[in-house]
C-alpha positions as a Markdown table, in Angstrom:
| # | Residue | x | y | z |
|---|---|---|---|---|
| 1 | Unk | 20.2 | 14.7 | -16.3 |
| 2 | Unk | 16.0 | 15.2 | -15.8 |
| 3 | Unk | 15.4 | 18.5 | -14.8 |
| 4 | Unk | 12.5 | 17.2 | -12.9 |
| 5 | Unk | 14.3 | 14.1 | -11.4 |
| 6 | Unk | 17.2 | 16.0 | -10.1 |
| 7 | Unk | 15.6 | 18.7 | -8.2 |
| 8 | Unk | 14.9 | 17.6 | -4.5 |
| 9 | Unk | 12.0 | 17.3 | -2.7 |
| 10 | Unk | 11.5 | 19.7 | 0.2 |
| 11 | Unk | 9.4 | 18.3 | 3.0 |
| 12 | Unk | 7.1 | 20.7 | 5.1 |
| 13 | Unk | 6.7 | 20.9 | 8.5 |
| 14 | Unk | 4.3 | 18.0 | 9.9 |
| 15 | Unk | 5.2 | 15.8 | 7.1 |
| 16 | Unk | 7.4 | 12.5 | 7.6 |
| 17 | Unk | 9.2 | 10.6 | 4.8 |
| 18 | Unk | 10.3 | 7.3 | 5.6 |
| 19 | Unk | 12.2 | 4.8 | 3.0 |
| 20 | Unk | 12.0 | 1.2 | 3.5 |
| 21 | Unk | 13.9 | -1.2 | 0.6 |
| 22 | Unk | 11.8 | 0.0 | -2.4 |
| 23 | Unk | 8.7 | 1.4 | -0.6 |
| 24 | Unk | 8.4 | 5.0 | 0.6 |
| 25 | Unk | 6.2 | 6.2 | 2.7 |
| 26 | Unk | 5.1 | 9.6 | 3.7 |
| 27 | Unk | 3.0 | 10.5 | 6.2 |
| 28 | Unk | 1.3 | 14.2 | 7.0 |
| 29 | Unk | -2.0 | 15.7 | 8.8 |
| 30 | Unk | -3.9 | 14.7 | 5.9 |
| 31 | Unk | -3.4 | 11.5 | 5.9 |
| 32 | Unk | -0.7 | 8.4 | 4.9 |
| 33 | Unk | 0.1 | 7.4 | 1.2 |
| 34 | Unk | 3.2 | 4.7 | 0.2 |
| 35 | Unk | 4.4 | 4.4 | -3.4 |
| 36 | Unk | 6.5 | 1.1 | -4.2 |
| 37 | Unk | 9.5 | 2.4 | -6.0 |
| 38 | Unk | 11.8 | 0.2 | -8.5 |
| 39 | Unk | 14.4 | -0.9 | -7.0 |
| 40 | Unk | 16.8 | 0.6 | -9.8 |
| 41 | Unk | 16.2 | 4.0 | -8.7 |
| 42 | Unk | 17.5 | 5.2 | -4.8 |
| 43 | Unk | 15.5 | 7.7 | -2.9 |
| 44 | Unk | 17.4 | 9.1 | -0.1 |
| 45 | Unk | 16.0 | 11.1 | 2.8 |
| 46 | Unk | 18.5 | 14.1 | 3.9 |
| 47 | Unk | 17.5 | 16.3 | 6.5 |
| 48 | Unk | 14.0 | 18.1 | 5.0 |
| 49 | Unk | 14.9 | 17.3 | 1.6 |
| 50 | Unk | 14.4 | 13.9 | -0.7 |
| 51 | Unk | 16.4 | 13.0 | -3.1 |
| 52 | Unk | 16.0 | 11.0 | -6.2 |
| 53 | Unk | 18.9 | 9.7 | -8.0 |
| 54 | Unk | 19.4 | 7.1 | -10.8 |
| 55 | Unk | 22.3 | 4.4 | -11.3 |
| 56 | Unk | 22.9 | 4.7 | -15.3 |
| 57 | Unk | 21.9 | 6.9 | -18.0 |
| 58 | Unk | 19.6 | 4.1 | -19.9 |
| 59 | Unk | 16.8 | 5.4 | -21.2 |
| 60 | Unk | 14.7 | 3.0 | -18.9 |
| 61 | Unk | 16.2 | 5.1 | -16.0 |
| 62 | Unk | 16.0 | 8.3 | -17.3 |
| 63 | Unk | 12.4 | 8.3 | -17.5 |
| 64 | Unk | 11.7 | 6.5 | -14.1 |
| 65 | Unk | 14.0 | 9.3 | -12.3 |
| 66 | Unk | 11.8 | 12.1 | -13.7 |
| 67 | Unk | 8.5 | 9.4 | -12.8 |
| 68 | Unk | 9.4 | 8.9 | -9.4 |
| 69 | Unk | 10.1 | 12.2 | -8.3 |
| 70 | Unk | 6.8 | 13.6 | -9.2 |
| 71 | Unk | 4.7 | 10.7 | -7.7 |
| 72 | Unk | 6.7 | 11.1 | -4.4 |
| 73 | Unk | 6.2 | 15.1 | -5.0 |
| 74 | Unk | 2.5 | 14.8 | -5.4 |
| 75 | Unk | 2.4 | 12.7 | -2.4 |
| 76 | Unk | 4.4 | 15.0 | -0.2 |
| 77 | Unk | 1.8 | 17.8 | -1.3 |
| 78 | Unk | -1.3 | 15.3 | -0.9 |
| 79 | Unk | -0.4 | 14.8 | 2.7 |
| 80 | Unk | 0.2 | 18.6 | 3.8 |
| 81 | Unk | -2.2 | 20.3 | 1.8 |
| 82 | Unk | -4.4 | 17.5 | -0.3 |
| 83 | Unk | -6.2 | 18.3 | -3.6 |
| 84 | Unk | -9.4 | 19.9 | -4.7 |
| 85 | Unk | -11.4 | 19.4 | -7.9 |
| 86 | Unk | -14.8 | 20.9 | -8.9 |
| 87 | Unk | -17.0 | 18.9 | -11.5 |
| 88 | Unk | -20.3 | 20.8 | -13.2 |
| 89 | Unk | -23.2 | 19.4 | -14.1 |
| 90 | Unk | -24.2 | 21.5 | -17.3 |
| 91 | Unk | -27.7 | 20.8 | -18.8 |
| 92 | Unk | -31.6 | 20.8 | -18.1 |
| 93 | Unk | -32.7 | 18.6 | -15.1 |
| 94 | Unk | -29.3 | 17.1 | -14.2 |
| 95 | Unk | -28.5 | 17.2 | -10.5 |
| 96 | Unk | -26.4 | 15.8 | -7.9 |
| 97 | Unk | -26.6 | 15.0 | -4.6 |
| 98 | Unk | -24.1 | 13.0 | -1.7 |
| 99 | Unk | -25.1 | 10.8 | 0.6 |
| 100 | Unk | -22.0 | 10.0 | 2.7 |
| 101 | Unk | -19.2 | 7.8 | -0.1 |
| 102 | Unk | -22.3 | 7.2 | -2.5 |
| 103 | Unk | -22.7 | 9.9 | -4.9 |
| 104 | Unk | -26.4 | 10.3 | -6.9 |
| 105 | Unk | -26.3 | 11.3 | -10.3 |
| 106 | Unk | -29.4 | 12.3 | -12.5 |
| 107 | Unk | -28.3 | 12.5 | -15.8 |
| 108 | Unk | -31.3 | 12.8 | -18.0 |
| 109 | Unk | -31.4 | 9.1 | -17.9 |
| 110 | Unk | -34.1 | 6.7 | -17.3 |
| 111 | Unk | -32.6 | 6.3 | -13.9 |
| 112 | Unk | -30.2 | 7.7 | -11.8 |
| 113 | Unk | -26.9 | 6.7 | -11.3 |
| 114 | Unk | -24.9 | 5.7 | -7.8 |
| 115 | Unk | -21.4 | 5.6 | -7.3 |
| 116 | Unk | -20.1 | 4.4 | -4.2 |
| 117 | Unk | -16.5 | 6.2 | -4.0 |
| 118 | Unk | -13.6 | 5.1 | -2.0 |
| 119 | Unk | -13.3 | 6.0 | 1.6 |
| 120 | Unk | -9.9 | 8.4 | 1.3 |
| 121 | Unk | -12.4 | 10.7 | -1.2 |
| 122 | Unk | -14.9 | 13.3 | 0.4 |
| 123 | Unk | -17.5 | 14.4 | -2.0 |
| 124 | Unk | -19.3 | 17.4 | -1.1 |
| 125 | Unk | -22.4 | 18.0 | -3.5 |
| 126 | Unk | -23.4 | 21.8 | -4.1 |
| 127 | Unk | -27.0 | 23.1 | -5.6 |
| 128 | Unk | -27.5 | 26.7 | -6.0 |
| 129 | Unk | -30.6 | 28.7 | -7.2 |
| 130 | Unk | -30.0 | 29.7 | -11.3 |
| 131 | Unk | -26.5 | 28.3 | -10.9 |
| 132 | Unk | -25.7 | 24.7 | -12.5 |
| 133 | Unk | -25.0 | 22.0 | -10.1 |
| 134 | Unk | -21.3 | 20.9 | -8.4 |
| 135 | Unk | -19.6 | 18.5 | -7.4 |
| 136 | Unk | -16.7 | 19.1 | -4.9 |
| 137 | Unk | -13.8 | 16.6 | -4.5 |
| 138 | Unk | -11.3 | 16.2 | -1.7 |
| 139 | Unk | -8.3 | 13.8 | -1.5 |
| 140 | Unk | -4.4 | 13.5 | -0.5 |
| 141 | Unk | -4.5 | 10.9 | -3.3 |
| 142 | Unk | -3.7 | 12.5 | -6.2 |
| 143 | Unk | -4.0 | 9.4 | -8.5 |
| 144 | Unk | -7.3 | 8.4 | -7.4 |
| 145 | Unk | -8.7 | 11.4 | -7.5 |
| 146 | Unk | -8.2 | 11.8 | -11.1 |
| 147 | Unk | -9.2 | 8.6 | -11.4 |
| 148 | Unk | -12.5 | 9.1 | -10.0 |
| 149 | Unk | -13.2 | 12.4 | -11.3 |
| 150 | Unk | -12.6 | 10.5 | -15.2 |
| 151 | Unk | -15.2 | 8.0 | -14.1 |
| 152 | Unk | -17.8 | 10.8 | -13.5 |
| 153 | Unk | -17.3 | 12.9 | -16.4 |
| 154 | Unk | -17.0 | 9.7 | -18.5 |
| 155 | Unk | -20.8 | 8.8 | -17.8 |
| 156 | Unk | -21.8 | 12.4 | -19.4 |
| 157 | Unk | -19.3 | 13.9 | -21.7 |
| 158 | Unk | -19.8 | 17.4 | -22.6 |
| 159 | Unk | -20.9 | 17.4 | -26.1 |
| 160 | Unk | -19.6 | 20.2 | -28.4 |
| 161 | Unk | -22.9 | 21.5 | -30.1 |
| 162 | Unk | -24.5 | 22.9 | -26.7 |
| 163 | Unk | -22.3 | 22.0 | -24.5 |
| 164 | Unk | -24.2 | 19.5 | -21.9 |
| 165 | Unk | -22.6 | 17.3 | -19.6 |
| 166 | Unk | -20.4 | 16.7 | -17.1 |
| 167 | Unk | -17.3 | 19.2 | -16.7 |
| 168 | Unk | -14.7 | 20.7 | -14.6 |
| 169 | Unk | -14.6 | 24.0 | -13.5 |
| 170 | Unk | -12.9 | 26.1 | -15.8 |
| 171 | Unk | -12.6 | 23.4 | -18.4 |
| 172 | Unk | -13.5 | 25.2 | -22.0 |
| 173 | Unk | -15.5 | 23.1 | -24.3 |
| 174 | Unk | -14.7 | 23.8 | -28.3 |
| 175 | Unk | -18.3 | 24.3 | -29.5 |
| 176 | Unk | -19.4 | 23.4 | -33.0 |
| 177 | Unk | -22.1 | 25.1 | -35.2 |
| 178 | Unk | -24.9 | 23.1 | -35.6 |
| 179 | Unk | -26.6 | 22.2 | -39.1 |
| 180 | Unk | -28.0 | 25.5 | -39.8 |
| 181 | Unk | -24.7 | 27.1 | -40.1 |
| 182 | Unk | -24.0 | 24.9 | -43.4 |
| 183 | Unk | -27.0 | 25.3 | -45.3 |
| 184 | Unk | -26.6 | 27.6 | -48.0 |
């Protein structure tokens, strides 16, 4: 049995989980997310708990039970508490600011960079004195979120010699030694 898949949901206070054929929906003070669910696997709604449970013990099952539950967990959380990621803009003259959903990016590029982001993100820019540049975002949409944040680091990866670019907070970059640490 999945350890993951077998352990039941717990639903906080505020939060509603309804189950329609293959389609759950939960709904919280955050916001509303639904997840289409295979219809192999049967979630079942009992009392403040979910439960996920799968018909056989085919491998194709086994790893859906253990999927499912976590995307219906992340969406319970994303509803009653949402999720938070910090991006930092490390290196000379790069800077960010936010303009509503469009995000402005100067990247040490000819030109700077927009990005328009979906409505369910906020994105709170952050420029302090001696400090490097951050960008703050908020969603209940755990996906998405990651998805986005990928999309902004992919346009300036940190690079390893000296360690510019676009990271999260707390994220440690493996550093190499440049050229002059070879030369005999």
């Amino acid at each position: 049995m999945s350890r993951i898949g077998k352990t039941p949901i717990e639903i906080p206070a505020g939060v509603t989980v309804t189950v329609a054929g293959d389609v759950v929906t939960v709904k919280g003070p955050k916001g509303e997310l639904v997840q289409e669910v295979n219809p192999d696997i049967k979630v079942e709604v009992e009392g403040n708990h979910v439960h996920v449970t799968r018909p056989t013990d085919d491998r194709e099952h086994r790893a859906l039970h253990g999927l499912y539950r976590a995307l219906i967990h992340n969406m319970v959380v994303g509803v009653s508490q949402g999720y938070k990621k910090e991006m930092e803009l490390v290196g000379v003259g790069y800077r960010a600011t936010s303009n509503g959903q469009v995000l402005e990016l100067s990247l040490g590029f000819s030109h700077a960079i927009y990005i328009k982001l979906p409505k369910e993100i906020k994105v709170e820019a952050k420029t302090e004195r001696n400090k490097n540049p951050l960008i703050i975002l908020e969603s209940s949409d755990k996906q998405l979120l990651g998805q986005v944040c990928a999309k902004i680091r992919s346009l300036r990866k940190p690079e390893p010699y000296k360690g510019k670019g676009i990271k999260f907070v707390g994220e440690i970059i493996r550093r190499k030694s440049g050229k002059s640490a070879n030369a005999k």
